[in-house]
C-alpha positions in Angstrom: 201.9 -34.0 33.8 199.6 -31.4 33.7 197.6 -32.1 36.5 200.9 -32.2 38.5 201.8 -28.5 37.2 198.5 -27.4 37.9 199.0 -29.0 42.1 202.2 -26.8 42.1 200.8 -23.9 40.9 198.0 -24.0 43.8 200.3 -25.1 46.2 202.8 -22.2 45.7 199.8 -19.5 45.3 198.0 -20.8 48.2 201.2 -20.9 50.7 201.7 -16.9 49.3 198.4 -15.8 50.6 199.9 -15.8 54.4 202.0 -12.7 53.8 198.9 -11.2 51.1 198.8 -7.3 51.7 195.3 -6.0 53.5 194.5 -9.8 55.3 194.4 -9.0 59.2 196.7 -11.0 61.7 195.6 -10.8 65.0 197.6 -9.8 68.4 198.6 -13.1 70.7 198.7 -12.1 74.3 199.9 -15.6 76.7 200.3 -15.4 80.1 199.6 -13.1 83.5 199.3 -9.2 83.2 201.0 -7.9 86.3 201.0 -3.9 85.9 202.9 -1.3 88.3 200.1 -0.6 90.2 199.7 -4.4 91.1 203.8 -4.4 92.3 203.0 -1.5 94.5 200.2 -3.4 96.5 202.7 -6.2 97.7 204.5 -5.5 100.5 207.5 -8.0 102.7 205.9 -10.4 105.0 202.9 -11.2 102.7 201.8 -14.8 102.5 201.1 -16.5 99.8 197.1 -16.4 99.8 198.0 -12.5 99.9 200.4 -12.5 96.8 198.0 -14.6 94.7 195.1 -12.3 95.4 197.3 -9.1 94.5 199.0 -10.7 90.8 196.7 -13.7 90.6 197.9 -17.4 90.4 201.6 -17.6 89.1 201.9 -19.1 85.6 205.2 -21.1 86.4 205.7 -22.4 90.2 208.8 -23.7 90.2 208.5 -27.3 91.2 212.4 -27.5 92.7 212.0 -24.6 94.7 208.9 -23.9 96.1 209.9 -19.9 97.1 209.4 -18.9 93.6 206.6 -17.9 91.7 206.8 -16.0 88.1 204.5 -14.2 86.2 205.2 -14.1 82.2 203.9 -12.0 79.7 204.2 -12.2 76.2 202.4 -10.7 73.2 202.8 -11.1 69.7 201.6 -8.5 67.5 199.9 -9.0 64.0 202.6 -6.9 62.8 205.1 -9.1 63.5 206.0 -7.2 67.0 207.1 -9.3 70.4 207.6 -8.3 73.3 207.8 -9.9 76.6 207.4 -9.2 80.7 209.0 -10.8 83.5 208.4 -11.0 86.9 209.0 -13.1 89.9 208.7 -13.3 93.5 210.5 -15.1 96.4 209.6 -16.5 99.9 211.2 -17.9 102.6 209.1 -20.0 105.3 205.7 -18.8 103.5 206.6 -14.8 103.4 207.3 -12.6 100.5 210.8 -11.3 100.7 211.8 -10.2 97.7 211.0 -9.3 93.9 212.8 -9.7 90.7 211.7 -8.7 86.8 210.6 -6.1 84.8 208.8 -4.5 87.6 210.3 -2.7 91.0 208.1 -1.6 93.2 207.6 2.4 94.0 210.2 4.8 96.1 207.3 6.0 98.0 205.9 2.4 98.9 
């Protein structure tokens, strides 16, 4: 009996030490970094060898419709923090026409 009250003892102090004041929890960034300055560069009537060079290659190309590539972001703080960027782009017959997300491209562009 007491070797099984000494187990949950252990067991309960050891599963506390995840939330333990001072232990550092480190940032989880997934997925493609696509900043304003990147949106700016793409312009209608780019290909797709044009697009992937601007943002990189898409993390999800959507196998049903082949027009559509998006770029996700996600982070998750130590602190507990999430936060999460979308972006996506379209073609039609091989040529960028339009762009959806977190992201618009510039007035002056």
């Amino acid at each position: 009996m007491r070797k099984v009250l000494i187990s949950i003892i252990a067991a309960t102090v050891i599963s506390g030490c995840s939330e333990f004041p001072g232990v550092y929890k480190i940032d989880i960034p997934q997925g493609n970094i696509v900043t304003q300055e990147m949106v700016d560069q793409l312009r209608p009537g780019m290909n797709h060898n044009q697009v992937r060079y601007v943002l990189g290659t898409p993390l999800i190309t959507d196998t049903f419709h082949d027009g559509r590539w998006d770029y996700i972001y996600t982070i998750k703080k130590g602190n507990g923090d999430y936060s999460r960027e979308r972006f996506s782009v379209f073609f039609e017959q091989g040529k960028l026409v339009k762009v959806s997300g977190d992201y618009r491209p510039s007035p002056s562009n």
